[in-house]
N, C-alpha and C positions, 0 to 999 in steps of 0.2 A: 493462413495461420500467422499468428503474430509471432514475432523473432523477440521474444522481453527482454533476453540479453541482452540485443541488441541495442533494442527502445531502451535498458537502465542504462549503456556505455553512450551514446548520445545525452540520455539527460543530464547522466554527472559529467559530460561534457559542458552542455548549457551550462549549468549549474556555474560550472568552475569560470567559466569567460564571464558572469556575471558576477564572481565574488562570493560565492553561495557556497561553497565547497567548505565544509566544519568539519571538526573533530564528530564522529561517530554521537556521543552524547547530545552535542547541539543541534545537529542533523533530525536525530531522534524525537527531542523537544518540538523542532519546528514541525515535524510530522505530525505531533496531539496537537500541535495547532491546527493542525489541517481538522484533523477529525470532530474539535471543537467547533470548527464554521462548518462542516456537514452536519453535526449536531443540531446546530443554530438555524440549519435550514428547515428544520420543523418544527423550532419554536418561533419563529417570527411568523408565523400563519395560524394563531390553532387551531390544531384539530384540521389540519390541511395543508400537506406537502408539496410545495414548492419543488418539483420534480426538475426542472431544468437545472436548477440552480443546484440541488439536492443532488443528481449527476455530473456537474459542474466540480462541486467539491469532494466525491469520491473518487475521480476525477487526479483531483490535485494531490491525495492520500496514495494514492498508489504510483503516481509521478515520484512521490515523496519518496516511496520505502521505494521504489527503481534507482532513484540519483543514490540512495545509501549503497546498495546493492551495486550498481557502479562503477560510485566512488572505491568500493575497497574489491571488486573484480570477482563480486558473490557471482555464483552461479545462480542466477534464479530460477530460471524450469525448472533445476533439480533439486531445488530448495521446495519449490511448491511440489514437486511429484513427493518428495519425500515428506511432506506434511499429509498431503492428502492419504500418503498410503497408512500414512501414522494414524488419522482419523478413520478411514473405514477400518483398523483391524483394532479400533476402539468401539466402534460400534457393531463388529462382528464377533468381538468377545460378550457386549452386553446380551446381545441377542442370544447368544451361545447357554448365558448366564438367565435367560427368563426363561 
């Protein structure tokens, strides 16, 4: 099993020896850049994804939101376990509610 804290304290490591380390908002910015070149991996094909590439830059989006995660000493498992647990008990209410 992967250690993500770990992999985010290594990249906003990288990060920072390259000069890449930004204030929280720019950080953020360069992240919708990410998501706009995995976007752009199924528009330069249509109608046909470009998968290498297309995992290449989802890829680079979640390297992205790790170096934010960090850079400022987020807990990410527990950020994700706590998102997750926020979405099934959204979709255990809906079900609840049909």
């Amino acid at each position: 099993m992967l250690d993500l804290n770990r992999m985010a304290r290594i990249s906003a490591e990288i990060a920072d020896k390259r000069g890449q380390i930004l204030d929280e908002l720019d950080t953020l910015k360069h992240c919708a850049g990410e998501v706009v070149e995995a976007m752009e991996a199924f528009s330069d094909i249509p109608h046909k994804l470009d998968d290498k590439r297309f995992k290449g830059e989802l890829a680079d989006v979640i390297m992205c939101v790790l170096t934010v995660c960090g850079a400022n000493s987020y807990d990410v498992e527990q950020m994700l376990t706590d998102c997750l647990s926020k979405n099934l008990k959204r979709v255990e209410e809906k079900d609840a509610a049909d």
